[in-house]
N, C-alpha and C positions, 0 to 999 in steps of 0.2 A: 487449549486452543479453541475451545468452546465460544471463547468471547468474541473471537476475531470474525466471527459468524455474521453476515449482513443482516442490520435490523430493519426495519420498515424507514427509520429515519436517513440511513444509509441508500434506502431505494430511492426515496423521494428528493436526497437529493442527486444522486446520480441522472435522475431522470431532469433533472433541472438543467445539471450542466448537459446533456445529451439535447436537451428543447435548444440551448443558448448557440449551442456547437453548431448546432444544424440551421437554424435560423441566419446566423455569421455564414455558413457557405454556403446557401442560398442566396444570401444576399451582394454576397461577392460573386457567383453564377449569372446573377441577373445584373449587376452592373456590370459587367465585366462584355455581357454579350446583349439582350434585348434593351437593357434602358441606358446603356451606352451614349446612342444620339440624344436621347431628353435630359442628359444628367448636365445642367450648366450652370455653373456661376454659384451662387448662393445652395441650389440644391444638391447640387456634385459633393462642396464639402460637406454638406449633411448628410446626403446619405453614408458617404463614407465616415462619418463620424460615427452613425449611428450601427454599421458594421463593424469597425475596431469598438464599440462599447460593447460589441455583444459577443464578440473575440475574447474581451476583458473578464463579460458575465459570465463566460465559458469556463475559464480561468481559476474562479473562486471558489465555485464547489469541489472541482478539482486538487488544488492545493487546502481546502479545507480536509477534504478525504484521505488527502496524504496525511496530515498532521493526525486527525484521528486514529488511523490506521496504524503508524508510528506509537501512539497514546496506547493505546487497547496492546499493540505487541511488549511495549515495555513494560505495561503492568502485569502482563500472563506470561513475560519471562522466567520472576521466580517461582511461580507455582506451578511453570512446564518442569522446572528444572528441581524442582522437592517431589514431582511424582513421577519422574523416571531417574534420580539417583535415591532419591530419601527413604522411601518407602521398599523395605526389604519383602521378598515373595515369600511363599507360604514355609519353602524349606532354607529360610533363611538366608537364599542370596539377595543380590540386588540384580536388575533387570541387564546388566552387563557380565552377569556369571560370577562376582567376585563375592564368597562369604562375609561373614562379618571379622571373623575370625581373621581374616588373612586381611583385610581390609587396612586395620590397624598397624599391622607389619609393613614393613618396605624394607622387600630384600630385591638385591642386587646379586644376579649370575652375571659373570662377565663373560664372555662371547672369547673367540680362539683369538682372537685380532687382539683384544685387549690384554689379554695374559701374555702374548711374545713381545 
């Protein structure tokens, strides 16, 4: 799980999508109420244009972070999964109690329900 750990490149961009995020509701704050009356014609679609692009810049480091995130857990899947079954402890179990010895075995007790 070591890997899953935030790295600098991980900060910076979080902090990217957090600037884009914040910028977009600002700027939807302020059309929405102060430059409401100045917004016309030619500039109205712009400003709003220039708020759904930065709704969009929000977006990308976002779904960038999932996919990485996704990336880094699938590759620390098998080496979670060889050092909590694989690795037996000092007196020869594994970290779930079972020896080695018995490990190999598969036996079956049946239960009162299943014998009547």
């Amino acid at each position: 799980m070591a890997d899953l750990v935030q790295r600098p490149s991980d900060r910076r961009r979080r902090w990217f999508g957090l600037f884009f995020l914040l910028m977009a509701g600002i700027m939807l704050l302020w059309g929405a109420t102060w430059l409401k009356p100045y917004l016309q014609g030619l500039g109205y679609l712009l400003y709003w244009l220039g708020c759904f692009a930065f709704t969009l810049l929000a977006m990308l480091p976002a779904l960038l972070d999932l996919w990485v995130i996704r990336k880094r857990a699938t590759l620390a899947r098998p080496v979670d999964a060889r050092e909590s079954f694989g690795q037996p402890h000092q007196d020869g179990s594994t970290p779930h109690g079972i020896t080695q010895e018995t490990s190999s075995e598969v036996t079956h007790q049946p239960s009162q329900e299943e014998g009547s």
